[in-house]
C-alpha beads as a LAMMPS data file, in Angstrom:
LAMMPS data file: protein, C-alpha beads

199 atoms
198 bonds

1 atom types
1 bond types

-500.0 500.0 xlo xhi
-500.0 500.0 ylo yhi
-500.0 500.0 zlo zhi

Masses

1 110.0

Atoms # bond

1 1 1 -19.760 105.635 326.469
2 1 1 -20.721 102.837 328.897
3 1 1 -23.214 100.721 328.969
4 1 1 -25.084 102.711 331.931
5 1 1 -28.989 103.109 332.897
6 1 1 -30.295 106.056 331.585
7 1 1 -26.851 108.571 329.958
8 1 1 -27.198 111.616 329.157
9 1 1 -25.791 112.986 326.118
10 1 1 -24.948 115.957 324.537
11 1 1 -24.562 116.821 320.834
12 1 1 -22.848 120.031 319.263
13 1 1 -23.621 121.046 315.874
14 1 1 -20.146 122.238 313.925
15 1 1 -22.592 124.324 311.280
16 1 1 -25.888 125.094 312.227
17 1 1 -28.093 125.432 315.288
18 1 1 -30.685 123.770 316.551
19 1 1 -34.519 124.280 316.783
20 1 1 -35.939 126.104 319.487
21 1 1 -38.076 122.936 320.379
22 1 1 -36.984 119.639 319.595
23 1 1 -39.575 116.810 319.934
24 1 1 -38.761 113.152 320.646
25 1 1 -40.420 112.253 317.330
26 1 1 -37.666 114.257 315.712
27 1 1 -35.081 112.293 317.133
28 1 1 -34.250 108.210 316.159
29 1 1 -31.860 105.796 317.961
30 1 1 -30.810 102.753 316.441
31 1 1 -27.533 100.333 316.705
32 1 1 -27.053 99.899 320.544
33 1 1 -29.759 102.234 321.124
34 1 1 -32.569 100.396 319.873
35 1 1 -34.302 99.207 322.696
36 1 1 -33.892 103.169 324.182
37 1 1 -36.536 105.687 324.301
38 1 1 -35.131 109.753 324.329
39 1 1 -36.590 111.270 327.370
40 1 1 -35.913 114.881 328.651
41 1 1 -34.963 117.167 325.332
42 1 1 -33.368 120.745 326.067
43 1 1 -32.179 122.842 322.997
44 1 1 -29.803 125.500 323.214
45 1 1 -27.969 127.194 320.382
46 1 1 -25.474 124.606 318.928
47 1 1 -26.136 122.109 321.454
48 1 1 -28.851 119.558 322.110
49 1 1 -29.093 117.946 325.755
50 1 1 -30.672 114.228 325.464
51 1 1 -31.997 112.478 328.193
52 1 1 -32.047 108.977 327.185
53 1 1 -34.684 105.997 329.049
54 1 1 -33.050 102.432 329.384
55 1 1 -29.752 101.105 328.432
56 1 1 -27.428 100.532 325.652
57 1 1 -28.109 96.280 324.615
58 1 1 -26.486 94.108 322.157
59 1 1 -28.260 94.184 318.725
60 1 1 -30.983 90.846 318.962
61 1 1 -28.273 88.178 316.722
62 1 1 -25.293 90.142 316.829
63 1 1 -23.785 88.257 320.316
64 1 1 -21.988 92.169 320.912
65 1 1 -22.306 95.532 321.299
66 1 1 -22.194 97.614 318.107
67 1 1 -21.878 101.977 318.396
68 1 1 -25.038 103.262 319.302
69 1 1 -26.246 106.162 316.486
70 1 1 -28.742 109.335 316.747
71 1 1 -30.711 110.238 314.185
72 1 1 -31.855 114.286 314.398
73 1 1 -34.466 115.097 311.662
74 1 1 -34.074 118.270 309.824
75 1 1 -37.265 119.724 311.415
76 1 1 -35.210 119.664 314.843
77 1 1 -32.510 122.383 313.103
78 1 1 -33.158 126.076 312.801
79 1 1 -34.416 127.042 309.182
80 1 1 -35.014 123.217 308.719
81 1 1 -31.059 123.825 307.334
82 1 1 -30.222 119.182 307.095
83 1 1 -30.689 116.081 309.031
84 1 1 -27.759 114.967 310.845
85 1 1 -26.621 112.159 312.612
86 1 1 -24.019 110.880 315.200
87 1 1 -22.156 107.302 316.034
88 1 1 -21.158 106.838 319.641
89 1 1 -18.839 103.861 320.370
90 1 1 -20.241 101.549 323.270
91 1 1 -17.725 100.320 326.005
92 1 1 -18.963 96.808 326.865
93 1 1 -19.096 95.667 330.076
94 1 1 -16.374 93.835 331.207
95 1 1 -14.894 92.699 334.382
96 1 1 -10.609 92.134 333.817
97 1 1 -9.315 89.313 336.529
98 1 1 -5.255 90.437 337.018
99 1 1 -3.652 87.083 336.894
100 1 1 -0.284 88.321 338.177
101 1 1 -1.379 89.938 341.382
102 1 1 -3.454 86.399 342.030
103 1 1 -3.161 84.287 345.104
104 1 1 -4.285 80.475 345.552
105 1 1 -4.186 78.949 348.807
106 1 1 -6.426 75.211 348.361
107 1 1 -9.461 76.411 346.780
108 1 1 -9.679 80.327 348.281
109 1 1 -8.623 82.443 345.329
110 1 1 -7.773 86.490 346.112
111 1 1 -7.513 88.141 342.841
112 1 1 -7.688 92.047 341.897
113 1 1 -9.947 92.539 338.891
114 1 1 -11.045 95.725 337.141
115 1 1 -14.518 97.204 336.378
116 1 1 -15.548 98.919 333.139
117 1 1 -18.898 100.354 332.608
118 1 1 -20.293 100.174 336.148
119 1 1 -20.367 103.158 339.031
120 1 1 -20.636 103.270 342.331
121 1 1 -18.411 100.391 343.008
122 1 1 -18.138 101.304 346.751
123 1 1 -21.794 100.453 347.250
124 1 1 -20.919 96.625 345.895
125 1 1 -21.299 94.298 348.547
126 1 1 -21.230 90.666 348.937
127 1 1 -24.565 89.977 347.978
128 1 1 -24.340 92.009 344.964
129 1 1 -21.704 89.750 343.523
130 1 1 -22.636 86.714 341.846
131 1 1 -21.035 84.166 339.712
132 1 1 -23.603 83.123 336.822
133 1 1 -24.166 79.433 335.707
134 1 1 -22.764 78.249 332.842
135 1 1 -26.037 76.843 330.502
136 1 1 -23.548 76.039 327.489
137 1 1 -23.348 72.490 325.810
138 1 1 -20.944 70.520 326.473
139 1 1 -18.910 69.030 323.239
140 1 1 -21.394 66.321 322.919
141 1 1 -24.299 68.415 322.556
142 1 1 -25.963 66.460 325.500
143 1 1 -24.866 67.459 328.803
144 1 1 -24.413 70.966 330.240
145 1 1 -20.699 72.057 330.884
146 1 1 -21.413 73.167 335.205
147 1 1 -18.906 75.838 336.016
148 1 1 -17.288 75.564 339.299
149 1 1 -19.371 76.854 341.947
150 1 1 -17.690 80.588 342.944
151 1 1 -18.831 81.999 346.541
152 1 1 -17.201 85.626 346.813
153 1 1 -16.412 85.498 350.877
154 1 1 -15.169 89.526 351.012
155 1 1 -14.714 92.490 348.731
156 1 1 -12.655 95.409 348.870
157 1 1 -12.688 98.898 346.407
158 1 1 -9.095 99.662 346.009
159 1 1 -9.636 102.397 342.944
160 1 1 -12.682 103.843 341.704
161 1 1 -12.798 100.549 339.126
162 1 1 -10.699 98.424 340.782
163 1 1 -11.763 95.710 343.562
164 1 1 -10.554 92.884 345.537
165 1 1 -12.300 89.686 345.765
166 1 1 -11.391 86.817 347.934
167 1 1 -13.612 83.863 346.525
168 1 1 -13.770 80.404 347.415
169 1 1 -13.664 78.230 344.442
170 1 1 -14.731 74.502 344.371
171 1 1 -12.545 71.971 342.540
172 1 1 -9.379 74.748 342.509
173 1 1 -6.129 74.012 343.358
174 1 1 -4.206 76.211 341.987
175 1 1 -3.892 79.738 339.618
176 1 1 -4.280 76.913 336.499
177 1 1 -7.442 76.012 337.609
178 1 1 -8.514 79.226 338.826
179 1 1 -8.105 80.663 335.830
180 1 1 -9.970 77.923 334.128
181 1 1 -12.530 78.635 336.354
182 1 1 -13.091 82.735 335.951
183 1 1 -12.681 83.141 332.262
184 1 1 -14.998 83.505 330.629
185 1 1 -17.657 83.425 333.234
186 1 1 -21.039 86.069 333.465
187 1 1 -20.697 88.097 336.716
188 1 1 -23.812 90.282 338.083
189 1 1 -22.802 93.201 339.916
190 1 1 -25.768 94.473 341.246
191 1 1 -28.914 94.043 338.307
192 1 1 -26.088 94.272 335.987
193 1 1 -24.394 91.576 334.116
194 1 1 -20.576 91.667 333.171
195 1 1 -18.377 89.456 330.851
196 1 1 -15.467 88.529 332.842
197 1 1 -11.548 87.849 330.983
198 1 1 -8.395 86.455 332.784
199 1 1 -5.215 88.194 331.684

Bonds

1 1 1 2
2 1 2 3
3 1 3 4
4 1 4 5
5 1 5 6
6 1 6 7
7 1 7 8
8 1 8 9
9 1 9 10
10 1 10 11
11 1 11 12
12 1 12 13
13 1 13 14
14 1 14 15
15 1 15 16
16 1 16 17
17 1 17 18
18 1 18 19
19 1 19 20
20 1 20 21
21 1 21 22
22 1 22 23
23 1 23 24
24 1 24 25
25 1 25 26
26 1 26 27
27 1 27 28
28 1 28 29
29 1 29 30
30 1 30 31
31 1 31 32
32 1 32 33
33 1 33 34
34 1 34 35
35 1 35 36
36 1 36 37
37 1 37 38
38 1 38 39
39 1 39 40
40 1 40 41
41 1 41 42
42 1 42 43
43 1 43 44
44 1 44 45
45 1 45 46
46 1 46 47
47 1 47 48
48 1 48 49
49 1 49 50
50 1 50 51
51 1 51 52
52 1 52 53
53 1 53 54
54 1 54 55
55 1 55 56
56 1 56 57
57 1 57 58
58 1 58 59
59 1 59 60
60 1 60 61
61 1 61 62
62 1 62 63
63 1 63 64
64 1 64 65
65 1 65 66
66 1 66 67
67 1 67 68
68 1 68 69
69 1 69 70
70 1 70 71
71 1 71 72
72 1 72 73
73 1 73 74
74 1 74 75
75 1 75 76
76 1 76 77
77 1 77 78
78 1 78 79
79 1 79 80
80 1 80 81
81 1 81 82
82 1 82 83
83 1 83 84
84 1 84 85
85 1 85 86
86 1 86 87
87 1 87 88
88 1 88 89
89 1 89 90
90 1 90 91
91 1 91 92
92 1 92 93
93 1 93 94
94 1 94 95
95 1 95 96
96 1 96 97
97 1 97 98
98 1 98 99
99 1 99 100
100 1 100 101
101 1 101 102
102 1 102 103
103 1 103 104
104 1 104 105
105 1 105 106
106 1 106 107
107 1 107 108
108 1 108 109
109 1 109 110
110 1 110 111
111 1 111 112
112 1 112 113
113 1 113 114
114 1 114 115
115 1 115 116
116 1 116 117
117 1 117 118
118 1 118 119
119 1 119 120
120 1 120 121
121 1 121 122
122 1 122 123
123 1 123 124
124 1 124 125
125 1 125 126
126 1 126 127
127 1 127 128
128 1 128 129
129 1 129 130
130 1 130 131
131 1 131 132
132 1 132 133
133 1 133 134
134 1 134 135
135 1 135 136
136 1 136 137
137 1 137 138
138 1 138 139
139 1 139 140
140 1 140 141
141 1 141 142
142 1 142 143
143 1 143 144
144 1 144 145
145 1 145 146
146 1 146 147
147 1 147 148
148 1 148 149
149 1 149 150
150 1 150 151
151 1 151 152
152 1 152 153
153 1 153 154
154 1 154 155
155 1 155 156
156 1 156 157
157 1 157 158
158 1 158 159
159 1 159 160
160 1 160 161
161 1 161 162
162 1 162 163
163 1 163 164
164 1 164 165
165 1 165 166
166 1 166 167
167 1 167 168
168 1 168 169
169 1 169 170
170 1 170 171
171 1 171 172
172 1 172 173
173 1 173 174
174 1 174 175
175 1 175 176
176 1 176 177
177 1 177 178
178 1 178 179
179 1 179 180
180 1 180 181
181 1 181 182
182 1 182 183
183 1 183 184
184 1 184 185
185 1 185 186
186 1 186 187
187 1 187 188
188 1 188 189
189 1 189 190
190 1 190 191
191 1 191 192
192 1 192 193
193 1 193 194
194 1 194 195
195 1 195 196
196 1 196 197
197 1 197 198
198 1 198 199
């Protein structure tokens, strides 16, 4: 599962069926869920539709995603039968930069780069995409490492979760540097924030 607004999830019961009505106060999310409310509940036989508010987050201290888990009480099954629970892996959000399809010419960089965990990458345009400052400490402690400053100047969708970006870099001269540059860095595609890796 990505990390997307609002998923909707379905959960099958091997053994057992579920309640006629199932109640959000039945129901507990934890892990990458945490900060997630469950909205719209529909119970059917074996299956239980959940309609879940917000967005899978990194555990407060944890500096990653960890699986998200559901919690069903035993109240939500037919005959109150046993509680059960379920572990859902998260897919982080992560933007890949392709270093072998890249292209440096003086500081404009052109470098294919793939999406994971964001939709509608069609919609995506240039003011959507922005480079995030870097607010680290340098090795001194003192003074704050500034990443290069990265102005995307056009975009293309090539695959559903592949684009194009044509950026101009400042201080880049060539893929070295531009890959010095990108790695690493926090990209916003839309209101949503990506870790980006050069590979």
């Amino acid at each position: 599962m990505a990390t997307e607004k609002n998923p909707e999830i379905t959960l099958t019961l091997e053994d057992g069926l579920f309640a006629d009505k199932v109640t959000a106060d039945e129901i507990s999310l934890s892990g990458s869920f945490y900060d997630m409310r469950v909205g719209k509940i529909q119970s059917k036989g074996n299956q239980l539709n959940l309609k879940l508010r917000g967005k899978a987050e990194e555990p407060e201290g944890q500096g990653f995603f960890v699986d998200g888990i559901i919690g069903i009480s035993s109240s939500a099954m037919e005959n109150e039968h046993a509680s059960a629970s379920v572990t859902i892996p998260i897919q982080q959000r992560l933007i890949a930069f392709e270093s072998s399809e890249m292209t440096v010419d003086g500081s404009t960089v052109t470098v294919p780069l793939t999406v994971i965990g964001q939709k509608d990458l069609g919609k995506l345009t240039l003011e959507d995409i922005k480079f995030l400052e870097d607010d680290t400490l340098a090795d001194d402690g003192e003074q704050p490492n500034k990443a290069p400053a990265v102005k995307v100047t056009q975009v293309e969708k090539t695959e559903s979760n592949r684009l194009a970006l044509t950026m101009n870099i400042k201080g880049v001269t060539d893929k070295n540097s531009a890959a010095e540059a990108l790695d690493g860095r926090m990209v916003q595609l839309g209101d949503t924030e990506f870790l980006s890796k050069y590979s």
